[in-house]
TORPA-4810 file (N, C-alpha, C, O; in nm, 3 decimals):
<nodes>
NODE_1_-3.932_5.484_-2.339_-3.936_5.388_-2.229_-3.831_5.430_-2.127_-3.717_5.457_-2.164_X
NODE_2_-3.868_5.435_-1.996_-3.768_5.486_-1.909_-3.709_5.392_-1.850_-3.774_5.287_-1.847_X
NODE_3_-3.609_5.391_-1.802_-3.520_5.314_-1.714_-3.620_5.192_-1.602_-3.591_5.079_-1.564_X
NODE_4_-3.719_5.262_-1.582_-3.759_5.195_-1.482_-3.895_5.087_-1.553_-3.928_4.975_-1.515_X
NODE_5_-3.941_5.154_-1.646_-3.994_5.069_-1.719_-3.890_4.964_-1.783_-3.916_4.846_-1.765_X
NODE_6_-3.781_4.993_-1.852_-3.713_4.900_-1.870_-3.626_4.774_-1.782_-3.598_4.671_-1.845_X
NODE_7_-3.593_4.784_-1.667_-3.605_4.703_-1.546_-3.733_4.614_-1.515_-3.711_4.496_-1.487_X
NODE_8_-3.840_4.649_-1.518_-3.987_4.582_-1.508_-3.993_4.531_-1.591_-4.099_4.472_-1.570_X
NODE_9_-3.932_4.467_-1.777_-3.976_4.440_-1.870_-3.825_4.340_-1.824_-3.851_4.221_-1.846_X
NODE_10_-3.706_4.354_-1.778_-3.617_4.270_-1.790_-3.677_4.172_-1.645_-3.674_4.051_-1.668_X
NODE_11_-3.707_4.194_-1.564_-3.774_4.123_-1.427_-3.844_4.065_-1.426_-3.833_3.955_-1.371_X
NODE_12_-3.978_4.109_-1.499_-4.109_3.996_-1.499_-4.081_3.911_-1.590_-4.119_3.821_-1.515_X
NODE_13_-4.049_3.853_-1.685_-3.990_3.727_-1.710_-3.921_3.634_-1.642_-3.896_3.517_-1.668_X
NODE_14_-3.884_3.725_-1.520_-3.723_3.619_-1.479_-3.778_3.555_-1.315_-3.786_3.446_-1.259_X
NODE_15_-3.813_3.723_-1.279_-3.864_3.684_-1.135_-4.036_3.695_-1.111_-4.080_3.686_-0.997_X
NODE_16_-4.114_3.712_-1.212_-4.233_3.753_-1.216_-4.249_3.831_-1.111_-4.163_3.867_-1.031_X
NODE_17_-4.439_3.873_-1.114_-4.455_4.027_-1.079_-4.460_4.006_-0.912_-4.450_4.103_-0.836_X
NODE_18_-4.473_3.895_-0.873_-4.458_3.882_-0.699_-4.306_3.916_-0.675_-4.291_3.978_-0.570_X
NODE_19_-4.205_3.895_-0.734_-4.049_3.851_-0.700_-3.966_4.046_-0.719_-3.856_4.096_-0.695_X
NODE_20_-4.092_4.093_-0.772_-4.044_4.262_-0.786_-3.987_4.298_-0.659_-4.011_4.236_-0.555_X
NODE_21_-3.934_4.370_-0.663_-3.872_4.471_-0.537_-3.934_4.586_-0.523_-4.004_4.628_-0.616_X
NODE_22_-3.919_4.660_-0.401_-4.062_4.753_-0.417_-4.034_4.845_-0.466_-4.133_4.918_-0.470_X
NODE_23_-3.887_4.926_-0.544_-3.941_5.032_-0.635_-3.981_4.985_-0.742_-4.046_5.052_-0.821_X
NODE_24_-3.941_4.841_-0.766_-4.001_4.815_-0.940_-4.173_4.809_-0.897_-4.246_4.887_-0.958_X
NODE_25_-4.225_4.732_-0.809_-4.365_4.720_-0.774_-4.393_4.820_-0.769_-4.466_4.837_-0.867_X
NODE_26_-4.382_4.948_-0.694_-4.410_5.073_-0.728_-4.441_5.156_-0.880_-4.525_5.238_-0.916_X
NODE_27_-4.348_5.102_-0.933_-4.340_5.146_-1.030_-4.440_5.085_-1.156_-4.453_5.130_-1.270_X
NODE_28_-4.493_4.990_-1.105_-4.557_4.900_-1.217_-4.703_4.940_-1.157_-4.798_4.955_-1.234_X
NODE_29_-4.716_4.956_-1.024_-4.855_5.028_-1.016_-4.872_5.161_-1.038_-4.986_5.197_-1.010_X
NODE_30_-4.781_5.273_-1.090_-4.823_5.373_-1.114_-4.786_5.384_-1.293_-4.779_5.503_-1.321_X
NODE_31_-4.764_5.309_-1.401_-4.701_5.295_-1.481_-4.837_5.210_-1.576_-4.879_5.100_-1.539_X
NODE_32_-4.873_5.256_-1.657_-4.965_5.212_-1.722_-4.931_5.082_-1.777_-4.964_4.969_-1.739_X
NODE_33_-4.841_5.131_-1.897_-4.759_5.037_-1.972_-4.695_4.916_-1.918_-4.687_4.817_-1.990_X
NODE_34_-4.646_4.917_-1.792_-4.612_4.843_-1.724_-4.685_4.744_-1.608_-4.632_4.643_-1.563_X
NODE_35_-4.806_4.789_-1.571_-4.909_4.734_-1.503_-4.981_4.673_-1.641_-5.041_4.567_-1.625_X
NODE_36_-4.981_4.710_-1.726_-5.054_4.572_-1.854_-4.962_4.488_-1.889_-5.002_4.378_-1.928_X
NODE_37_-4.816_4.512_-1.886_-4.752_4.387_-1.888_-4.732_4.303_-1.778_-4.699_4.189_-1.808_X
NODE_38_-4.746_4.333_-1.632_-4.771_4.289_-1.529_-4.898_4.161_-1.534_-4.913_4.054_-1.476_X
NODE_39_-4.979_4.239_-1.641_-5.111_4.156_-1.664_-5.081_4.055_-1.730_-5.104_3.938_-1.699_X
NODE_40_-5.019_4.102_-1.845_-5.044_3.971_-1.949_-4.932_3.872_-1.912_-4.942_3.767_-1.976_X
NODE_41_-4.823_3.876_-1.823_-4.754_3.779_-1.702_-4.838_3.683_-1.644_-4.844_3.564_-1.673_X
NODE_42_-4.913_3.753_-1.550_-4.977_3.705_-1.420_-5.089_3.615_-1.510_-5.099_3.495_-1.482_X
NODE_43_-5.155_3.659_-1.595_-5.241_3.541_-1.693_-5.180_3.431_-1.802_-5.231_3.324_-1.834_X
NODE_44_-5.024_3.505_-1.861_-4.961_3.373_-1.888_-4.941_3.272_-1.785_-4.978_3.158_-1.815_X
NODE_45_-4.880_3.292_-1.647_-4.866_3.197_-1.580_-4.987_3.132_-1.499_-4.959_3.024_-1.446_X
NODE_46_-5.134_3.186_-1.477_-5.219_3.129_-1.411_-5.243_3.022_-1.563_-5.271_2.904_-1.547_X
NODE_47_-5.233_3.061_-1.655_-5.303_2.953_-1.803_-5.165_2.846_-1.791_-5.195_2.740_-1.736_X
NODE_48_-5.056_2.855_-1.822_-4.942_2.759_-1.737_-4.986_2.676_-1.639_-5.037_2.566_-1.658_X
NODE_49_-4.968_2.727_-1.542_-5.024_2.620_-1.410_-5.148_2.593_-1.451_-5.184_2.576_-1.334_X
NODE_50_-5.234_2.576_-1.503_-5.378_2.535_-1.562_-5.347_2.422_-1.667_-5.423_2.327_-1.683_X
NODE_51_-5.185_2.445_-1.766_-5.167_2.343_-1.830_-5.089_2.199_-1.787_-5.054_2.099_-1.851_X
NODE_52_-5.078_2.240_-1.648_-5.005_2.135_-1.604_-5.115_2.026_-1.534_-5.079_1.908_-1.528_X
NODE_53_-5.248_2.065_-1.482_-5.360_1.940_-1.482_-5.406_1.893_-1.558_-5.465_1.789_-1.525_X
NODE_54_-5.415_1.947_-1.755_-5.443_1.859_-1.794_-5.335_1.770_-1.881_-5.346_1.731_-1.997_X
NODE_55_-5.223_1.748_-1.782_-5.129_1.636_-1.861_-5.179_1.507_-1.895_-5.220_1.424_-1.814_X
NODE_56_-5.174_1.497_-1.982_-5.214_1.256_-2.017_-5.114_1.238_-2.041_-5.015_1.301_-2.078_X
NODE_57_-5.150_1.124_-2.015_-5.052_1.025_-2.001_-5.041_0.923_-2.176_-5.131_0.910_-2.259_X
NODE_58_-4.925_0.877_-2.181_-4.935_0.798_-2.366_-4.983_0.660_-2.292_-4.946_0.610_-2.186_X
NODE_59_-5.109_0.602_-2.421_-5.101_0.451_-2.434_-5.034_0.351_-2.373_-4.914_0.359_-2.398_X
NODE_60_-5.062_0.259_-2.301_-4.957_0.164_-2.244_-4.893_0.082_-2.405_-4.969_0.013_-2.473_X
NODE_61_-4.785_0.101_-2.434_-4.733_0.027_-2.514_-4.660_0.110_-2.644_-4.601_0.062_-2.740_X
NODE_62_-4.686_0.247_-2.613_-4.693_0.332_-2.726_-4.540_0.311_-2.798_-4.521_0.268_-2.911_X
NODE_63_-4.450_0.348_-2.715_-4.317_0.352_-2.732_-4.290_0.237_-2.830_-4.252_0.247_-2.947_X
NODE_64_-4.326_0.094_-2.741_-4.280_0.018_-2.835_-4.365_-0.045_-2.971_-4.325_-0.139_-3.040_X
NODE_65_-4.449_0.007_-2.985_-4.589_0.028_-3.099_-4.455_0.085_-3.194_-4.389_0.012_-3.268_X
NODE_66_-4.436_0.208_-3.179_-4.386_0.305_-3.287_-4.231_0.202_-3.284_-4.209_0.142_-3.389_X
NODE_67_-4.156_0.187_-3.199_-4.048_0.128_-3.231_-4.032_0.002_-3.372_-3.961_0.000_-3.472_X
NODE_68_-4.137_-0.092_-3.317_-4.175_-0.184_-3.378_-4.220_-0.137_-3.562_-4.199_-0.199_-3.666_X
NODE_69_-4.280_-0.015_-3.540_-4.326_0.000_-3.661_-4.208_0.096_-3.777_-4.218_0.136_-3.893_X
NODE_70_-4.139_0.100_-3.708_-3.996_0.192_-3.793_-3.905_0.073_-3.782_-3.785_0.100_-3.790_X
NODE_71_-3.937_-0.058_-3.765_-3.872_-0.179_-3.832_-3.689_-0.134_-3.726_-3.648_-0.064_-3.633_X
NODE_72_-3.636_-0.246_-3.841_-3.525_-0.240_-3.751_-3.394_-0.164_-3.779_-3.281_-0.210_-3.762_X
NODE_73_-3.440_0.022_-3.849_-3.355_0.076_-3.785_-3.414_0.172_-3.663_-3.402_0.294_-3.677_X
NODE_74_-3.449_0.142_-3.598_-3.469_0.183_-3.445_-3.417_0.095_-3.349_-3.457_-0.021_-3.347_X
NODE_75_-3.321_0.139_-3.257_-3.272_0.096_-3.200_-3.292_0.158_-3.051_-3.274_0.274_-3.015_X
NODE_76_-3.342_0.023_-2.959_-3.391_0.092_-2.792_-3.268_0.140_-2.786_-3.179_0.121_-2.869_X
NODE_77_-3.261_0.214_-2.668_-3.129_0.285_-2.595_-3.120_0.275_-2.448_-3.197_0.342_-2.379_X
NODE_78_-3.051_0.216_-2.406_-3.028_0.195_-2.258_-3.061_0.321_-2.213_-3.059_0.429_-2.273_X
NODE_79_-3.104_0.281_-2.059_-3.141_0.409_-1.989_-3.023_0.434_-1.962_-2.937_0.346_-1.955_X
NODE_80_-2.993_0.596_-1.937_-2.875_0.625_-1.900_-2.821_0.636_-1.775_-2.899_0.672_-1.687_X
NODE_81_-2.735_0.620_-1.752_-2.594_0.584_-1.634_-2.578_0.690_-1.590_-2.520_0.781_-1.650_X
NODE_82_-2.651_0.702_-1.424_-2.640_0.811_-1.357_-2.488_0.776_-1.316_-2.459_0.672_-1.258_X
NODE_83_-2.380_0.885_-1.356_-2.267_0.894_-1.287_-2.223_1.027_-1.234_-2.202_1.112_-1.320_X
NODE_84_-2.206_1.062_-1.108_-2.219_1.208_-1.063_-2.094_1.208_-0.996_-2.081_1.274_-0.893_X
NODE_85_-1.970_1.120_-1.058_-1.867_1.193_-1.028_-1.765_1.287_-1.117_-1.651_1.320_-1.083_X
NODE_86_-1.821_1.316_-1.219_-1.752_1.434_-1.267_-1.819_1.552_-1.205_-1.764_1.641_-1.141_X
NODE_87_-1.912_1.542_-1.225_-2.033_1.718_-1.215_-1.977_1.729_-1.052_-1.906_1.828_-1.039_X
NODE_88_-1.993_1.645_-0.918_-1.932_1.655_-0.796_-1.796_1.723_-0.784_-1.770_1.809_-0.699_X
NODE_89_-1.683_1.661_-0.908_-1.545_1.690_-0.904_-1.551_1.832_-0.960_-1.460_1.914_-0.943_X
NODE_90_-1.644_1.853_-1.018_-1.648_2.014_-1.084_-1.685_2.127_-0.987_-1.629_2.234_-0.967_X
NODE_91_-1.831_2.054_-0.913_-1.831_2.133_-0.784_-1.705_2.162_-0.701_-1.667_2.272_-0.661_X
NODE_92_-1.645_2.036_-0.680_-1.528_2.062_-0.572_-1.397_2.207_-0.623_-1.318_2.286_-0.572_X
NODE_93_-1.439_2.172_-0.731_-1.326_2.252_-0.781_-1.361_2.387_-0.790_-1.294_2.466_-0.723_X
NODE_94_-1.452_2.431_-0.858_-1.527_2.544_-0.822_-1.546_2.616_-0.725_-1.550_2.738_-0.731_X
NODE_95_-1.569_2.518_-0.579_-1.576_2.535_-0.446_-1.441_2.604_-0.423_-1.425_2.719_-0.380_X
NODE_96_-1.374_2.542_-0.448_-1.231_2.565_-0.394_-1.142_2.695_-0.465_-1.041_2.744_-0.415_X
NODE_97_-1.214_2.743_-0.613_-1.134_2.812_-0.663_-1.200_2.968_-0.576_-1.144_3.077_-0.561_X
NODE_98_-1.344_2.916_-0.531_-1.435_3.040_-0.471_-1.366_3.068_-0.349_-1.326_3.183_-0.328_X
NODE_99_-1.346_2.965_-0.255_-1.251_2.979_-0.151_-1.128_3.094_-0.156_-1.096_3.186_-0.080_X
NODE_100_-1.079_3.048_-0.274_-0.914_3.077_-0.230_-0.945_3.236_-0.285_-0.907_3.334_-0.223_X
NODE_101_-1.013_3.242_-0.398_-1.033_3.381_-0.422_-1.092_3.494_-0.318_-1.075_3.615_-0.327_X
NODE_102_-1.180_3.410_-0.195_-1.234_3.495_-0.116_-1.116_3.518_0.003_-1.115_3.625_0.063_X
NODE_103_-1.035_3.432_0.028_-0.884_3.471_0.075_-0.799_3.527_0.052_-0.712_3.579_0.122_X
NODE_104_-0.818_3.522_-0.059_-0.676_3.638_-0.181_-0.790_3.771_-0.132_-0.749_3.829_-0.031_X
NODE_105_-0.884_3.809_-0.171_-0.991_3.888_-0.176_-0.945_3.978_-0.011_-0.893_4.088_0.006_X
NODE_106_-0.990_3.873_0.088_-0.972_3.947_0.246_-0.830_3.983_0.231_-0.805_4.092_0.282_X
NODE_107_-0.729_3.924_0.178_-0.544_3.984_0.249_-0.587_4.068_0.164_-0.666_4.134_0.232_X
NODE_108_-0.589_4.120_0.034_-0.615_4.231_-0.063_-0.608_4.355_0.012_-0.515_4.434_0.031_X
NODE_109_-0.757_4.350_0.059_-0.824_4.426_0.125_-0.723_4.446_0.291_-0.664_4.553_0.305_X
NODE_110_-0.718_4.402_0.338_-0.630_4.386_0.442_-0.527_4.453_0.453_-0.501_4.502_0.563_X
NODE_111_-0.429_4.476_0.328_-0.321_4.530_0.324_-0.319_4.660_0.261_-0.224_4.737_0.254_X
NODE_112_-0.432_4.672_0.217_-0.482_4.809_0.140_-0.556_4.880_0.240_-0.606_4.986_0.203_X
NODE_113_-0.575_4.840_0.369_-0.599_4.932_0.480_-0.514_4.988_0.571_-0.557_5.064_0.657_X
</nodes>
């Protein structure tokens, strides 16, 4: 397996075969091995998007059918408590550590010229 076959086998999973770049696309049309895995991609995901129209929907009542019937150790659970000020405070911080590093980063560079 060559290098470039091996790039096309790490890619089409991640970015599928539209999201290639054109030496990997190149490479997958002149590449046997790699134009059939191109295939069996492009038909996993058309059968995917095919499984997403026939979603149903559960029973009106289902949830609490089964609750009811596992007696009373089942216990409902509150819906959960959107609170988005930690994950925000994590952004900020993150933000800020990206900042200062891209400042340390430019004088770096700056003084090394």
């Amino acid at each position: 397996m060559s290098i470039m076959c091996r790039a096309v086998h790490i890619a089409l999973p991640t970015v599928g075969e539209s999201g290639l770049t054109a030496p990997l696309a190149g490479h997958v049309d002149s590449c046997v091995p790699c134009r059939a895995e191109a295939i069996r991609y492009r038909t996993m995901y058309r059968e995917l998007d095919g499984l997403a129209l026939e979603a149903q929907r559960a029973p009106a009542g289902l949830a609490s059918g089964v609750l009811e019937s596992l007696g009373p150790v089942a216990v409902v659970s509150e819906p959960a408590r959107r609170d988005n000020r930690v994950p925000i405070a994590a952004v900020a911080v993150v933000a800020t550590a990206a900042a200062g590093t891209a400042v340390l980063l430019r004088l770096y560079r700056q003084r090394a010229a």
